[in-house]
Each structure stands twice: as C-alpha cells, then as structure tokens.
TORNUKE-164205 format. One line per 10 residues: number of its first residue (from 1); for each residue x, y, z of C-alpha. Coordinates in Angstrom, 1 decimal, padded with zeros to 4 digits. Layout:
<pts>
NUM) X:Y:Z | ...
</pts>
This chain:
<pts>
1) 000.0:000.0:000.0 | 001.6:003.5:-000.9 | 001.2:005.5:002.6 | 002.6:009.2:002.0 | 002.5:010.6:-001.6 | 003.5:014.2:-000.7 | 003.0:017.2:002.1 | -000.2:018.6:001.8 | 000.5:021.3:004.7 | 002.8:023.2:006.9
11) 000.8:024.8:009.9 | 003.0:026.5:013.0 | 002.1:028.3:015.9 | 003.5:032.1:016.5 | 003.0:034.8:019.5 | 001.6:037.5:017.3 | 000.4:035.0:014.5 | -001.3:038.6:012.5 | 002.6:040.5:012.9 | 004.4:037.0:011.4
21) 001.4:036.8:009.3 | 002.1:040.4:007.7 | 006.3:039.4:007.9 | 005.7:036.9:005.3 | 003.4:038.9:003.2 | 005.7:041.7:003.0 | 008.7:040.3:002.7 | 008.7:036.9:000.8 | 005.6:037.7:-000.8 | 002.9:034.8:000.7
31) -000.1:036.0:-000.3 | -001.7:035.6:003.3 | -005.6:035.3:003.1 | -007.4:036.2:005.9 | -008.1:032.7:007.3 | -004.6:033.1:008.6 | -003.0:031.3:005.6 | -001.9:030.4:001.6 | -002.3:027.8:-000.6 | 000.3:026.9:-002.9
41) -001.4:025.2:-006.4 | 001.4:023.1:-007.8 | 002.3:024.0:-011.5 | 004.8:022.0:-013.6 | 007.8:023.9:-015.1 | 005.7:026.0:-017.8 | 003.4:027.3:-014.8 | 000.9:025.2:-015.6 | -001.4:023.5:-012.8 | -000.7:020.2:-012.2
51) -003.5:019.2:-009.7 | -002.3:019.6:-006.1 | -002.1:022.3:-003.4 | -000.2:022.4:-000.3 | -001.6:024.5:003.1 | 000.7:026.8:004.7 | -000.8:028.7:007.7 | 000.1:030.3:011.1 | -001.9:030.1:014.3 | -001.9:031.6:017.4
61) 000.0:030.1:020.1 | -002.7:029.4:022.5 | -005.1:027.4:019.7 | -005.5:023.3:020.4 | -005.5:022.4:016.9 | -002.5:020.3:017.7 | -003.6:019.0:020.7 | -002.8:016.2:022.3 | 000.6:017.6:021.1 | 001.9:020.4:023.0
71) 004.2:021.0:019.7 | 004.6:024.2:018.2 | 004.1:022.8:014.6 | 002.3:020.0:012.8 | 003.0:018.8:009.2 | 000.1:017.6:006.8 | 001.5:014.1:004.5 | -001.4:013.6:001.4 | -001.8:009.8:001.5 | -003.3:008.1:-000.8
81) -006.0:005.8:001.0 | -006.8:007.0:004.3 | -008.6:004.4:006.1 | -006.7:001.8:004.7 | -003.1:003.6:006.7 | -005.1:004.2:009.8 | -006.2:000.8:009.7 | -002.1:-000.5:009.1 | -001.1:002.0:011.7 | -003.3:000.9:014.3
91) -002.1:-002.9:013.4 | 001.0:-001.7:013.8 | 001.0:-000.1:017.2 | 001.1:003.0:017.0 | -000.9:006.0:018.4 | -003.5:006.4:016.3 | -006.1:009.3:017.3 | -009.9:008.0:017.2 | -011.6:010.2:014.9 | -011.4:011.1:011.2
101) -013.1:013.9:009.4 | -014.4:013.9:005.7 | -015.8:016.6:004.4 | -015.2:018.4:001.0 | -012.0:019.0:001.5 | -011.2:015.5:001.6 | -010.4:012.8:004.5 | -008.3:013.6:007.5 | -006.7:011.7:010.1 | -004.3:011.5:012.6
111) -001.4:010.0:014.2 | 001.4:010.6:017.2 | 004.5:010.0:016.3 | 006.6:008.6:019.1 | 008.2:012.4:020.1 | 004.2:013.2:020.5 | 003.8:015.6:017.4 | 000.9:015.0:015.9 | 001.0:014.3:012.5 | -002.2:015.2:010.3
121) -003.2:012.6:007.4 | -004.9:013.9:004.3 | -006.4:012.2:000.9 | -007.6:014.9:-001.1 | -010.7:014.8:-002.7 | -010.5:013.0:-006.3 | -008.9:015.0:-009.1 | -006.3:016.7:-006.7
</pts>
C-alpha cells in the first residue's frame, strides 16, 4: 500500500500569529488570506497547474489544533488511501487518534509520532 504521496500542509504556531502573518506577506511575498493562511497550487515547469495544493498557515499560540501535542508545529502528509493507513497504523501499534473527518475538503486523520507531534493525514478529494 503507498502511505505518504506528498505534504499537503505546513501549519505553525506564532506569538503575534497577524505581525508573522504580515512578515511573510511583505517580505517573501505569501499572499496571506485572511483565514490566517496560503495555498500553494502546484504547476509543472511551464506554470501550468498540475492538480495539487499544499496549506501553509500560522496560528496563534494558544489554539488546540495540535492538541494532544503540545508542539509548536504540525505537518500535513497527502496519503493516498486514508482508512486503509489508519487501519495499518493501528495494526501496527502506533498512536493512532480516534476520529477522522471527511468533508469536501477531503479525508483527515491523525497520528502521534513517538516524540508526541501530531501528525495530520490527508487524501484529497479526487482529481487533486
């Protein structure tokens, strides 16, 4: 079974999430939105779209997003079949959290890795 196909996100934690926010507007040019974060559309070499996006996004420091992690970060893998990796990693031991969300945005999971950063799994919808 092919488990992570790619990074589908990048979300971090800041004291003055709106001043880091406005940082990397102004000076590398993220085109912040006002949900707190970007999406970066994947192109080939010519520019042109090649059917993928990956999540980039600050939060403020006292959100629970991450939680149980008490991390400062947590990274978003794409997977290919969601269910059918939660069900390995659960055969497998590890520390699997007990819900999953679908929704139009596609399926998401989660995971603890053994330093207790939780680790967000996401198949995109079809076509992405």
């Amino acid at each position: 079974m092919k488990r992570v196909t790619g990074i589908g996100g990048i979300f971090f934690k800041a004291k003055d999430p709106k001043a880091l926010q406005a940082w990397y507007r102004d000076h590398l040019g993220v085109d912040v939105k006002p949900w707190g974060g970007a999406a970066f559309d994947w192109t080939d070499a010519d520019g042109k779209p090649t059917g993928g996006t990956t999540a980039w996004s600050i939060a403020s420091e006292s959100s629970d997003q991450f939680a149980p992690s008490t991390a400062p970060f947590m990274v978003n893998y794409r997977v290919a079949d969601l269910h059918g990796l939660i069900a390995a990693l659960k055969a497998e031991g590890c520390n699997v959290v007990d819900k999953t969300d679908d929704s139009e945005f596609g399926k998401f999971g989660w995971v603890i890795d053994p330093e207790g950063n939780k680790v967000e799994l996401w198949e995109p919808p079809a076509g992405q």
